[in-house]
Biopython code that builds the backbone (N, CA, C, O; Angstrom):
import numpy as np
from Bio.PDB.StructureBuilder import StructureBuilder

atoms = [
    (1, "UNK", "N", (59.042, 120.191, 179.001)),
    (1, "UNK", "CA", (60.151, 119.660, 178.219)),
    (1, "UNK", "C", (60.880, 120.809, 177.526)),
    (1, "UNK", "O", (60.299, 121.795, 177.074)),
    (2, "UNK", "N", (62.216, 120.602, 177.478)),
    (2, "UNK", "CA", (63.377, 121.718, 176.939)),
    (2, "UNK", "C", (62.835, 121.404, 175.444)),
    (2, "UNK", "O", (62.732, 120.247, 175.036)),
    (3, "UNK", "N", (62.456, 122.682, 174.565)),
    (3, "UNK", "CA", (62.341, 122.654, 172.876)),
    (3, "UNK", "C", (63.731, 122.499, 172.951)),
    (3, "UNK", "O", (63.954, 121.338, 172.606)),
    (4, "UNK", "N", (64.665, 123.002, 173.193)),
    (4, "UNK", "CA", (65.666, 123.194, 172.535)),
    (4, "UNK", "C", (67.137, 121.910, 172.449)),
    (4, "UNK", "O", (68.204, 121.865, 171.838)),
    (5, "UNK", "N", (66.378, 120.976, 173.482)),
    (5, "UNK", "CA", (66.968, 119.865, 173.726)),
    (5, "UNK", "C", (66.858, 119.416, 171.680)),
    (5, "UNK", "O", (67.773, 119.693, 170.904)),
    (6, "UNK", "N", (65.987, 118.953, 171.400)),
    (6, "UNK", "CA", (65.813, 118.367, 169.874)),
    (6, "UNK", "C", (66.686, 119.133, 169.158)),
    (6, "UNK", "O", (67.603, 118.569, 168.561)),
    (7, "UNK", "N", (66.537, 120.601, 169.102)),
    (7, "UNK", "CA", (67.922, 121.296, 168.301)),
    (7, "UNK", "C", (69.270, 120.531, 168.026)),
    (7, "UNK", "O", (69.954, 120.161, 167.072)),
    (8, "UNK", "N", (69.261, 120.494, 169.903)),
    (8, "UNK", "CA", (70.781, 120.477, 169.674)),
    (8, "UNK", "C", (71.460, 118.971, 169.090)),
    (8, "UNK", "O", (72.506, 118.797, 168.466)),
    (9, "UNK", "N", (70.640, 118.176, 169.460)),
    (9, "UNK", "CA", (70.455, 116.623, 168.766)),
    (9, "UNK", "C", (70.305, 116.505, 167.409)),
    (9, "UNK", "O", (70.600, 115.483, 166.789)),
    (10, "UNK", "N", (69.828, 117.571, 166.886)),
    (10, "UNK", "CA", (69.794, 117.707, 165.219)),
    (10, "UNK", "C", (71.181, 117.891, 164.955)),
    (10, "UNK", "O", (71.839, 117.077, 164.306)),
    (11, "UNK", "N", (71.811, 119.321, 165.616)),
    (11, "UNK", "CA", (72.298, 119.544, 165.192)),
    (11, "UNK", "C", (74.126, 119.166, 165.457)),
    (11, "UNK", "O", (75.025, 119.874, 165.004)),
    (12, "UNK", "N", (74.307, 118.110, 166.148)),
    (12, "UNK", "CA", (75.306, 117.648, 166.647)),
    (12, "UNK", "C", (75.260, 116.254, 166.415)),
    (12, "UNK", "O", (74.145, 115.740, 166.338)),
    (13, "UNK", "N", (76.256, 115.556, 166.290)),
    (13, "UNK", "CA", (76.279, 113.857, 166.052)),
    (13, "UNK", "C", (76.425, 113.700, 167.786)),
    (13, "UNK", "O", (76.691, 114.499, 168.684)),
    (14, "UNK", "N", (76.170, 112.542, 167.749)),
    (14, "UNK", "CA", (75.721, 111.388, 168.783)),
    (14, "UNK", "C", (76.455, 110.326, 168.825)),
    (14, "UNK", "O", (77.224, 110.072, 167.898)),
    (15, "UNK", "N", (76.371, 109.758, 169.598)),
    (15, "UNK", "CA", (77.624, 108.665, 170.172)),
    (15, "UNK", "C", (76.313, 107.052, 169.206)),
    (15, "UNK", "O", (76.493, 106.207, 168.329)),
    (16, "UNK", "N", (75.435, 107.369, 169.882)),
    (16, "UNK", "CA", (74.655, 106.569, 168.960)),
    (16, "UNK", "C", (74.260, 106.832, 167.422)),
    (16, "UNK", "O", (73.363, 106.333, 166.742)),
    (17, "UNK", "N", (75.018, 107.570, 167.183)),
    (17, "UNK", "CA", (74.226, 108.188, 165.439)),
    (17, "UNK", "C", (74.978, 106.970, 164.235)),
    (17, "UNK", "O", (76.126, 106.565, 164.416)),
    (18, "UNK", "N", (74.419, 106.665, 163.451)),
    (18, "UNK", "CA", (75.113, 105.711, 162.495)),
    (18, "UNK", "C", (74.962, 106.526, 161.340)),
    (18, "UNK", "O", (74.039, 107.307, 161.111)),
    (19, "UNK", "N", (76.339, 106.174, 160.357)),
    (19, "UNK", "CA", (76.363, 107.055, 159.449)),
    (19, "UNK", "C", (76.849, 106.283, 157.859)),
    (19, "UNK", "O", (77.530, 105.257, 157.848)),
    (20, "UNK", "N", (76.511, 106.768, 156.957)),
    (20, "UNK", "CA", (76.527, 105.788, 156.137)),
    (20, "UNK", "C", (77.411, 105.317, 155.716)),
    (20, "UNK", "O", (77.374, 104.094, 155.577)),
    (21, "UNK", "N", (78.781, 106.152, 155.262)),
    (21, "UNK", "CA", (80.477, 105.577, 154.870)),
    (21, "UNK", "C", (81.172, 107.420, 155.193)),
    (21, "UNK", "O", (80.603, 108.511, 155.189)),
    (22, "UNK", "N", (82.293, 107.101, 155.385)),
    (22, "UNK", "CA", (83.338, 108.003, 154.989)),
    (22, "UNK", "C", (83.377, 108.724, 153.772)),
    (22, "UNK", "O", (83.689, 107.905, 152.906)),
    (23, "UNK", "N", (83.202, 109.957, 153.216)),
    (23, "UNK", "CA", (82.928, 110.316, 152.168)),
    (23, "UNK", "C", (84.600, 111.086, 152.130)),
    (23, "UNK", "O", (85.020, 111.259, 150.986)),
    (24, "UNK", "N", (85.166, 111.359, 152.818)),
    (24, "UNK", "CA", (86.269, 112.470, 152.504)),
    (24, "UNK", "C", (87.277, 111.808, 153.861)),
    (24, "UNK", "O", (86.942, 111.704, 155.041)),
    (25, "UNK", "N", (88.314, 111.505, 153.353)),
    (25, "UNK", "CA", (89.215, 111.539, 154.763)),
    (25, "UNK", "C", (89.727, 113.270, 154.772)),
    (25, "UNK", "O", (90.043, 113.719, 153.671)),
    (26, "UNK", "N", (89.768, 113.751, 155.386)),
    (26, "UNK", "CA", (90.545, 115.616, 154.941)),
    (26, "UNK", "C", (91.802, 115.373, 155.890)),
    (26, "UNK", "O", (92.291, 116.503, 155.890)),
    (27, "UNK", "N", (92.543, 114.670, 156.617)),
    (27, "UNK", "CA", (93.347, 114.801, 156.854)),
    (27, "UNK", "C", (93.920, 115.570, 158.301)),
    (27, "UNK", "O", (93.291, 115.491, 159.357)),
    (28, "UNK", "N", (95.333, 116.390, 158.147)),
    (28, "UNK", "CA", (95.175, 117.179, 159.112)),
    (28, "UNK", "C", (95.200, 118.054, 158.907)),
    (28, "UNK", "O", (95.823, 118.376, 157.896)),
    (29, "UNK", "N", (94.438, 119.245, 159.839)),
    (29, "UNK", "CA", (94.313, 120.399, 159.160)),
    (29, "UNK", "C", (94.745, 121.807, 159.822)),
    (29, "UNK", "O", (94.738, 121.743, 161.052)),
    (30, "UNK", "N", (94.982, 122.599, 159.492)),
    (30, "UNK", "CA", (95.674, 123.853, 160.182)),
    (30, "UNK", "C", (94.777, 124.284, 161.522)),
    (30, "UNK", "O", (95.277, 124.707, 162.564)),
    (31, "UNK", "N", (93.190, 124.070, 161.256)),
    (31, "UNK", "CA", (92.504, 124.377, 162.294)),
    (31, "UNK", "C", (91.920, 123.081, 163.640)),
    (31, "UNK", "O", (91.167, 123.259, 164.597)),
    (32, "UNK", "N", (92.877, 121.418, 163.029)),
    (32, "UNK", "CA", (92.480, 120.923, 163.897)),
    (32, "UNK", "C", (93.664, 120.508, 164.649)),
    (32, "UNK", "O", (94.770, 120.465, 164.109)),
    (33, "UNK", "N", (93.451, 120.163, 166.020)),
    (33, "UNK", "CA", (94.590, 119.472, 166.761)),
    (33, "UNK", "C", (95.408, 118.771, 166.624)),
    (33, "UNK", "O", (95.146, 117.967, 167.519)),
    (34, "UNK", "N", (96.437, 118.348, 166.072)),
    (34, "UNK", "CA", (97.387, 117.616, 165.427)),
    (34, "UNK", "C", (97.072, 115.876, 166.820)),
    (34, "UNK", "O", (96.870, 114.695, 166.540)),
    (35, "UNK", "N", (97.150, 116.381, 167.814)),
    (35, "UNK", "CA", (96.082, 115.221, 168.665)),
    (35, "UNK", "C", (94.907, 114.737, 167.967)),
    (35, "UNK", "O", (94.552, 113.587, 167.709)),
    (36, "UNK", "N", (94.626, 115.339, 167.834)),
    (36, "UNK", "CA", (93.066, 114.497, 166.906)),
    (36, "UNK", "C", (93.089, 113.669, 165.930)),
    (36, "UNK", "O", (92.093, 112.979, 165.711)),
    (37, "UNK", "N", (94.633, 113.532, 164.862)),
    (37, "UNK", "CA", (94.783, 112.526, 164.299)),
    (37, "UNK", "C", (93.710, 113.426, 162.974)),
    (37, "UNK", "O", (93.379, 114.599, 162.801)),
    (38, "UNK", "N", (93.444, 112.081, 162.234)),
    (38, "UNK", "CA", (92.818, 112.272, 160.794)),
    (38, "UNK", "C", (91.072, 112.933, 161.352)),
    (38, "UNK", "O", (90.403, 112.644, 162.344)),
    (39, "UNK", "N", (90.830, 113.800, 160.315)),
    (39, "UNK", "CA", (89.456, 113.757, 160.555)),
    (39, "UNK", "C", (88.908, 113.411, 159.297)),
    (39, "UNK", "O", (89.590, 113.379, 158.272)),
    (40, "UNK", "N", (87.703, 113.151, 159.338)),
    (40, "UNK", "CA", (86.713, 112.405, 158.277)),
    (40, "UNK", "C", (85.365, 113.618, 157.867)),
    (40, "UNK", "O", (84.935, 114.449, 158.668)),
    (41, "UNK", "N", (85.005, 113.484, 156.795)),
    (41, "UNK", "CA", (83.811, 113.770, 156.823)),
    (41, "UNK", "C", (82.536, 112.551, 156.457)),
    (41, "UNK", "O", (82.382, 111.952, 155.393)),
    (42, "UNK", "N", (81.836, 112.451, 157.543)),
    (42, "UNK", "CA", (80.168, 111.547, 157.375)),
    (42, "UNK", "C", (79.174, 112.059, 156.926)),
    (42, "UNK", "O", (79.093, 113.270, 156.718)),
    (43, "UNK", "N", (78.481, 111.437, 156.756)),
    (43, "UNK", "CA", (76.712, 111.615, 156.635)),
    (43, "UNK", "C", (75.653, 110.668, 157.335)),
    (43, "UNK", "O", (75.098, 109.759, 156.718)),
    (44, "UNK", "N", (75.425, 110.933, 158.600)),
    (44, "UNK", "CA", (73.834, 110.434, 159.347)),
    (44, "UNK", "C", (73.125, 109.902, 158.713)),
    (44, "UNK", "O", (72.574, 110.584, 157.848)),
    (45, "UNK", "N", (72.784, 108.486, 158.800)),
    (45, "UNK", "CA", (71.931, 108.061, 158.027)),
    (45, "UNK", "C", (69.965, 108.364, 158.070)),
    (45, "UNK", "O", (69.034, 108.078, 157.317)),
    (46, "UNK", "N", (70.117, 109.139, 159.504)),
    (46, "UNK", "CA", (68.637, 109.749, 159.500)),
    (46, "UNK", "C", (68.429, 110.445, 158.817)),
    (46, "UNK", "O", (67.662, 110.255, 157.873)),
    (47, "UNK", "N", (69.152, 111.704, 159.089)),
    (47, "UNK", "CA", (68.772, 113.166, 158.367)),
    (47, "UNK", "C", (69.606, 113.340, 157.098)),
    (47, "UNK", "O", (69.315, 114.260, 156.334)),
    (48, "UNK", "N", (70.573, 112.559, 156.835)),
    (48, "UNK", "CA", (71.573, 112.821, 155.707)),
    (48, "UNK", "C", (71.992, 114.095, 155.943)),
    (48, "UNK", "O", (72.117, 114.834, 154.966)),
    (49, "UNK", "N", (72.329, 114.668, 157.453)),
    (49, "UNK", "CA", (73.451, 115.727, 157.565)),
    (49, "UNK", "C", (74.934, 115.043, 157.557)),
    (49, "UNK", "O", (75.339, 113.910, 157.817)),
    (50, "UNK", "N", (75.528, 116.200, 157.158)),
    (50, "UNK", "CA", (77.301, 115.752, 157.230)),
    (50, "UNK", "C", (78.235, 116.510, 158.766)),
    (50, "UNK", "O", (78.252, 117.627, 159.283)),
    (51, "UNK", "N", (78.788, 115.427, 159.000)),
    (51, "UNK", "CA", (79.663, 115.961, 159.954)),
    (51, "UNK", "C", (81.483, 116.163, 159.706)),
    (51, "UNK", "O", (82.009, 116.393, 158.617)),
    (52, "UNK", "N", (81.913, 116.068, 160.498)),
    (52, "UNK", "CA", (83.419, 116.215, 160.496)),
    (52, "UNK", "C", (83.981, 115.545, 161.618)),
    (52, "UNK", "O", (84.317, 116.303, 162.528)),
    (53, "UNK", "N", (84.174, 114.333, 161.799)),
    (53, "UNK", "CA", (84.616, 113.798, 163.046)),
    (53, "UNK", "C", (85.983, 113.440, 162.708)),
    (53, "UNK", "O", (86.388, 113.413, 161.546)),
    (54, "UNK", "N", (86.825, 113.114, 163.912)),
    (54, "UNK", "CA", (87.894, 111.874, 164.264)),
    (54, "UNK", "C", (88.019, 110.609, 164.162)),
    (54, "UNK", "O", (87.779, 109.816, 165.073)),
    (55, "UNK", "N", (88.495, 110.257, 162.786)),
    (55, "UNK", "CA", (88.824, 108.635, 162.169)),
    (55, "UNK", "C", (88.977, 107.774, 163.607)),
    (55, "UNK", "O", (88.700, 106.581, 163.736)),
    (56, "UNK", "N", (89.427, 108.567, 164.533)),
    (56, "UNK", "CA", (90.001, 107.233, 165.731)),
    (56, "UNK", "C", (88.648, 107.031, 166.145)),
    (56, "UNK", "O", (88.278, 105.857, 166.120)),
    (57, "UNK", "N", (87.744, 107.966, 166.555)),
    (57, "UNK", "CA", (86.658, 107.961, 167.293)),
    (57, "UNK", "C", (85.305, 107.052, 166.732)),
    (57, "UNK", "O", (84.299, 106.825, 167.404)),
    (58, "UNK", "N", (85.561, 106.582, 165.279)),
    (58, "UNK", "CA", (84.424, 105.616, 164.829)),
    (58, "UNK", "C", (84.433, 104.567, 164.981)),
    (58, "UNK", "O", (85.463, 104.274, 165.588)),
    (59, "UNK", "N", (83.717, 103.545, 164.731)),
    (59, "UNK", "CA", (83.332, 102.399, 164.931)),
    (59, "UNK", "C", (82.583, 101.622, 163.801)),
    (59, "UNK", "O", (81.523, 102.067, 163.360)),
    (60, "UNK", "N", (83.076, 100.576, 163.379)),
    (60, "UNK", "CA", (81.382, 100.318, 162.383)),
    (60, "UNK", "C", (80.765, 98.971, 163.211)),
    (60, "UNK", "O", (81.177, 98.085, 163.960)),
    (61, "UNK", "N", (79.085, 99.561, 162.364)),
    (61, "UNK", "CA", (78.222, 98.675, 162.947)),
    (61, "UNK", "C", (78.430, 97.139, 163.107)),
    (61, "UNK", "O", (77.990, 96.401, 163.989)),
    (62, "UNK", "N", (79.318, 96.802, 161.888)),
    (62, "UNK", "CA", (79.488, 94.924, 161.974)),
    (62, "UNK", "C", (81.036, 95.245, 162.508)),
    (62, "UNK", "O", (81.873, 96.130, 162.322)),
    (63, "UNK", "N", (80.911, 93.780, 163.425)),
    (63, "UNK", "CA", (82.167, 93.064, 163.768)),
    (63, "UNK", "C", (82.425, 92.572, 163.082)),
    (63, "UNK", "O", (81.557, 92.316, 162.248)),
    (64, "UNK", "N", (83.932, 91.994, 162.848)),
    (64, "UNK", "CA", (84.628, 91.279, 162.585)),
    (64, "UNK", "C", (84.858, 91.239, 160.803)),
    (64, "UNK", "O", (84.955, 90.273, 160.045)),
    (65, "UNK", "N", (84.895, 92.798, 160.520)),
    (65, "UNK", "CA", (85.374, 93.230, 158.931)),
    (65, "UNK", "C", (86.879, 93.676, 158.814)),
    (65, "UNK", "O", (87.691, 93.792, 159.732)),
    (66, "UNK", "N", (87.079, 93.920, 157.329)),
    (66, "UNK", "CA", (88.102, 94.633, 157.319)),
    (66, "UNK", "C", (88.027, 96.059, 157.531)),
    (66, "UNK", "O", (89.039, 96.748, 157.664)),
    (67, "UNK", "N", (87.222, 96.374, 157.554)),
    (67, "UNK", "CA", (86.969, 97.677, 158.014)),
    (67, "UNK", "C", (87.223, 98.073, 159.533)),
    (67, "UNK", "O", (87.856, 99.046, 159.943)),
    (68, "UNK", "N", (86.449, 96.888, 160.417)),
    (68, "UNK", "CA", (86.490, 97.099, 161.694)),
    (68, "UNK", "C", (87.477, 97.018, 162.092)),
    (68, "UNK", "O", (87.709, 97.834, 162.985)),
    (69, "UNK", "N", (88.512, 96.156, 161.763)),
    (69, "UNK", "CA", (89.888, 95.835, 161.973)),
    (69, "UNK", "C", (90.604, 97.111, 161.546)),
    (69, "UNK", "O", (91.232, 97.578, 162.496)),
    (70, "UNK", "N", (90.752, 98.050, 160.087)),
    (70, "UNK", "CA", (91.244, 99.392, 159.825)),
    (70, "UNK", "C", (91.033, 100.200, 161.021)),
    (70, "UNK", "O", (91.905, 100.760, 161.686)),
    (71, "UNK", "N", (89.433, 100.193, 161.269)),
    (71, "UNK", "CA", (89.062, 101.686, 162.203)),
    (71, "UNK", "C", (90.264, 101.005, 163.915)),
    (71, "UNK", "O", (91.203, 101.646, 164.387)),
    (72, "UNK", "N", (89.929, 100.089, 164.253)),
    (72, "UNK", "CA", (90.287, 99.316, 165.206)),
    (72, "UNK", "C", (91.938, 99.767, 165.368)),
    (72, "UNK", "O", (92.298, 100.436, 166.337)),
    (73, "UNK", "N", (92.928, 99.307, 164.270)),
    (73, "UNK", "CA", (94.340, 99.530, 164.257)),
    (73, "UNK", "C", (94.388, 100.697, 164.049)),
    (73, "UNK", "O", (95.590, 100.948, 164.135)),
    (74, "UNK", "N", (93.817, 101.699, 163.803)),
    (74, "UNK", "CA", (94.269, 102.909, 163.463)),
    (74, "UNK", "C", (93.884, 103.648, 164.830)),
    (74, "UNK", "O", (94.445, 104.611, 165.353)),
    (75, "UNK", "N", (93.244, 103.232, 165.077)),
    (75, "UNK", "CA", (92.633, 104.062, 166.777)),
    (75, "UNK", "C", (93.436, 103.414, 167.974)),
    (75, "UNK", "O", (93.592, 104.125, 168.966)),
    (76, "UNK", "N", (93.944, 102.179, 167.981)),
    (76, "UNK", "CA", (95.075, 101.872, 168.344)),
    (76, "UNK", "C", (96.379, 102.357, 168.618)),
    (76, "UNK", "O", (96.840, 102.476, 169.753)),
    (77, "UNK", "N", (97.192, 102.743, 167.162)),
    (77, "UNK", "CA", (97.827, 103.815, 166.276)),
    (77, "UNK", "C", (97.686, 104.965, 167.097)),
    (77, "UNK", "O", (98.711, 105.591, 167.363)),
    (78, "UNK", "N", (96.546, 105.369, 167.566)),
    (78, "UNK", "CA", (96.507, 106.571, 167.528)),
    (78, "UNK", "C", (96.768, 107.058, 168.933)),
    (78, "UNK", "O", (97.472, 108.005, 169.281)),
    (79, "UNK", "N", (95.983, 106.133, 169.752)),
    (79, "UNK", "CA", (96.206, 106.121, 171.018)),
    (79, "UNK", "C", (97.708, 106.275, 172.249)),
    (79, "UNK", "O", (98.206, 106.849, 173.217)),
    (80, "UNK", "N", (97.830, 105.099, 171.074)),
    (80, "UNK", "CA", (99.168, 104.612, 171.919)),
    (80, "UNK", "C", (100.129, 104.661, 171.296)),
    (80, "UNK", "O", (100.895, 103.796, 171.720)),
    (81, "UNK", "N", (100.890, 105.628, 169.860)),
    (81, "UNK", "CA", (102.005, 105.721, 169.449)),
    (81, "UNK", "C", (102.354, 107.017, 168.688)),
    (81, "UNK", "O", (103.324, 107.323, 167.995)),
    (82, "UNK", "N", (101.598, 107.460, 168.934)),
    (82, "UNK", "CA", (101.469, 109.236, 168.203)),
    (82, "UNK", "C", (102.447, 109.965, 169.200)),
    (82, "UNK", "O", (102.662, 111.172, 169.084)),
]
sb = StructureBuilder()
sb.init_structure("model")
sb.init_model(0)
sb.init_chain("A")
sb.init_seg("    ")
for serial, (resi, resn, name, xyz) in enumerate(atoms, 1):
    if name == "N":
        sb.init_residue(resn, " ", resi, " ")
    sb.init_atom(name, np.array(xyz, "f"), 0.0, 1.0, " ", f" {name:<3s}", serial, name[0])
structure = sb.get_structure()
């Protein structure tokens, strides 16, 4: 077995990783792709590391919130009218 497989799983978010809320929207930023839309900063609810992802690219765990509906229209938004 690859050790180094677990590294990189630590150290990278996951398509499956759940995270606890949005702590920072940061916006856009000089060093990110103006394609990429808003980025966010999270926190993993395993390890309580923080990441930096793409507002379009999340999801939350429950259907049918106002939340899901925000992430939903805005990734929408983002897709198809930018």
């Amino acid at each position: 077995m690859n050790e180094e497989f677990p590294k990189q799983a630590i150290a990278k978010s996951n398509i499956d990783d759940q995270f606890e809320r949005i702590y920072k929207i940061l916006g856009l930023d000089d060093e990110v792709e103006d394609e990429e839309g808003l980025s966010v900063e999270v926190r993993r609810i395993d390890d309580k590391k923080k990441f930096t992802l793409t507002l379009a690219d999340l999801k939350t765990v429950e259907e049918n919130t106002k939340n899901a509906q925000l992430l939903d229209d805005y990734a929408v938004w983002h897709t198809n009218f930018r």
